[in-house]
C-alpha positions as CSV (number, residue, x, y, z in Angstrom):
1,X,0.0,0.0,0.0
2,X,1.1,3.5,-0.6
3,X,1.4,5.8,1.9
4,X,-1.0,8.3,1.8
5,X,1.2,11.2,0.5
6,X,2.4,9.4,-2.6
7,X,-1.9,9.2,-3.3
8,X,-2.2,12.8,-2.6
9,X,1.0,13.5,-4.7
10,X,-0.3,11.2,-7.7
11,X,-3.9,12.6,-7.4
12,X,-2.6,16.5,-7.7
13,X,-0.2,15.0,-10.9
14,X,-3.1,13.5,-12.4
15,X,-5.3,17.0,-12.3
16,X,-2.0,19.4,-13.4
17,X,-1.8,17.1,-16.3
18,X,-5.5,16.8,-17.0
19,X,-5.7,21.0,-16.4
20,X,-2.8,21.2,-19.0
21,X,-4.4,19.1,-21.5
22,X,-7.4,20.7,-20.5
23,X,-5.9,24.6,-21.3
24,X,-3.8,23.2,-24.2
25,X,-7.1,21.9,-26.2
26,X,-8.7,25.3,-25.5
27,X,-5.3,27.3,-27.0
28,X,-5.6,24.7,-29.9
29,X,-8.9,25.6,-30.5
30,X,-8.6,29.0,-29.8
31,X,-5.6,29.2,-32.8
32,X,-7.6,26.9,-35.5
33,X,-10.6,29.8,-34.4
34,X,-7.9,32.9,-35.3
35,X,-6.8,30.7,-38.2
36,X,-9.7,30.1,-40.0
37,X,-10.9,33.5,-39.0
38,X,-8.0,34.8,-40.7
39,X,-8.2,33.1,-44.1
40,X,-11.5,34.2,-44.1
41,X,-10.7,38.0,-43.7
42,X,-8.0,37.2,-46.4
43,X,-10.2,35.5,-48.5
44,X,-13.0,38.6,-48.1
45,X,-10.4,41.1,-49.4
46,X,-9.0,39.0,-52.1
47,X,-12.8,39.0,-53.4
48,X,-13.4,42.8,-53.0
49,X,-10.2,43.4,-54.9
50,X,-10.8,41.1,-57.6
51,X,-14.0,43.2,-57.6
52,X,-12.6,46.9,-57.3
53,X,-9.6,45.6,-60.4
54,X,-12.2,44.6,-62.3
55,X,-14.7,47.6,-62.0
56,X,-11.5,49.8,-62.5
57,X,-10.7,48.1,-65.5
58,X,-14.2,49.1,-66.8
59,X,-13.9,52.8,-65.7
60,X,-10.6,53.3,-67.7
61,X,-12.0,51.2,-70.7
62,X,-14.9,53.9,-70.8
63,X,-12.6,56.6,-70.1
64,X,-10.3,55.8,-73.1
65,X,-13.6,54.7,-75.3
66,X,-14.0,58.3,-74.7
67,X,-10.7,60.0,-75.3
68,X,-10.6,57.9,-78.6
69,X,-13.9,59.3,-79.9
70,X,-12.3,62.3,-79.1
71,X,-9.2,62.0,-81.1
72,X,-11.1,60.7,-84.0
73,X,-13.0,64.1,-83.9
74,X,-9.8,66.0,-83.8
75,X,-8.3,64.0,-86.8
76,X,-11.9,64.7,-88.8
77,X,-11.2,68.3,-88.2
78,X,-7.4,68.1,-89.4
79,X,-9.2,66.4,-92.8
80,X,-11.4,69.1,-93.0
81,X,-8.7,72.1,-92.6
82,X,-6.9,70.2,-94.9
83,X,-9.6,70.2,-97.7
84,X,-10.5,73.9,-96.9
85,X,-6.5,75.0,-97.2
86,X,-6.4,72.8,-101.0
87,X,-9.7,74.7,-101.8
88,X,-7.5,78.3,-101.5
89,X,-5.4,76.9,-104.1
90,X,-5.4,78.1,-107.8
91,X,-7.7,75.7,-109.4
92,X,-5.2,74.3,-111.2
93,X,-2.9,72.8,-108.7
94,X,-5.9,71.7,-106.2
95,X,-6.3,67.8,-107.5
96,X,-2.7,67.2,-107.0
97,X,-2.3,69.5,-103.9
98,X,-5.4,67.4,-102.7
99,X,-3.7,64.2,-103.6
100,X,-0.4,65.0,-101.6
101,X,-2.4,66.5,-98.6
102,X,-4.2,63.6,-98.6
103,X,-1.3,60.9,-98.6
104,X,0.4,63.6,-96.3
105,X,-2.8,63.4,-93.6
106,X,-3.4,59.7,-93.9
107,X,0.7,58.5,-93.5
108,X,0.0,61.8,-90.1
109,X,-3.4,59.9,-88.9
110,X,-2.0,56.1,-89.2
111,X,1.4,57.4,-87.0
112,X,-0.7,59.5,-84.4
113,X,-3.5,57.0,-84.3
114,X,-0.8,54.3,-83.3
115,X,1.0,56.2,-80.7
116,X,-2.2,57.2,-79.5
117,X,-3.2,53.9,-79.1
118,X,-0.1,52.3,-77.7
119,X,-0.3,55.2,-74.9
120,X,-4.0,54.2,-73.7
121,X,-2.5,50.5,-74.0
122,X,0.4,51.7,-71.8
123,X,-1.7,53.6,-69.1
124,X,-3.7,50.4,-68.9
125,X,-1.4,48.4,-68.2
126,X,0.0,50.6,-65.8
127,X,-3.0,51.3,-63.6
128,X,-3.7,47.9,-63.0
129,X,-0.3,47.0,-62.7
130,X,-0.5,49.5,-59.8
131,X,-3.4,48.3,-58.5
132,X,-2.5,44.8,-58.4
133,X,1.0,46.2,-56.3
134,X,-1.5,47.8,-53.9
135,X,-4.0,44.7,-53.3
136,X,-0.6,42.3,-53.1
137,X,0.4,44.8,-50.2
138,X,-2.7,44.8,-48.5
139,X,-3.2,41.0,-48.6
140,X,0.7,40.8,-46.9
141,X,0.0,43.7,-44.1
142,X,-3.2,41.8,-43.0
143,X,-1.0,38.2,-42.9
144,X,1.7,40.1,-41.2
145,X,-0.9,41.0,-38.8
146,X,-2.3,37.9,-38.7
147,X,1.0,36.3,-37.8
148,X,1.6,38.6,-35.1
149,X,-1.7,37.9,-33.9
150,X,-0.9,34.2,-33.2
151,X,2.3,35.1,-31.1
């Protein structure tokens, strides 16, 4: 028989280890909780800035939908001041002043139309180059916090 000390002894051993077992499940719990919590939160903004990229994307489409009408006015007008310039030519040099002109305006329009069109691609790809930057930063400044969350 043991004496009664070594009962006590084993008895208080037994509940310390069933307490820590006890507090350790709770913590476990308590971390898979923060964790899933976490992803969750992560998950939410990856959503809204999948959302916000894509209705940005639409804004500047429209935008540059607009600027191009816009240019294509402008170039109209440069035809028509062309035409009007030809028509204050002697009659006699005006169908092959209008021929040059022409072949002068189109060669213009074709180079300007391009540029203008490789800038609006450009700007594109730069905004939502930028944007992307700026949702990748969020997304690693809320799993930073995260992690110091769980310490």
């Amino acid at each position: 028989a043991l004496p009664i000390y070594q009962m006590q002894l084993d008895q208080m051993i037994r509940r310390f280890e069933q307490e820590v077992h006890a507090k350790k499940k709770f913590f476990d719990t308590e971390l898979e909780n923060l964790e899933r919590q976490q992803k969750q939160q992560i998950e939410r903004m990856e959503q809204e800035h999948g959302i916000h990229r894509k209705e940005e994307a639409k804004r500047l489409r429209a935008e540059q939908e607009r600027d191009y009408t816009r240019f294509q006015e402008q170039q109209k007008l440069k035809k028509k001041e062309i035409k009007l310039l030809v028509e204050k030519l002697p009659r006699a040099q005006r169908k092959d002043g209008m021929r040059v002109k022409m072949e002068e305006y189109s060669q213009t329009k074709i180079k300007e139309e391009q540029a203008f069109l490789t800038s609006q691609k450009e700007h594109m790809a730069l905004t939502m180059n930028a944007i992307t930057a700026q949702n990748r930063k969020e997304i690693c400044d809320k799993e930073r916090e995260c992690l110091d969350k769980k310490q």
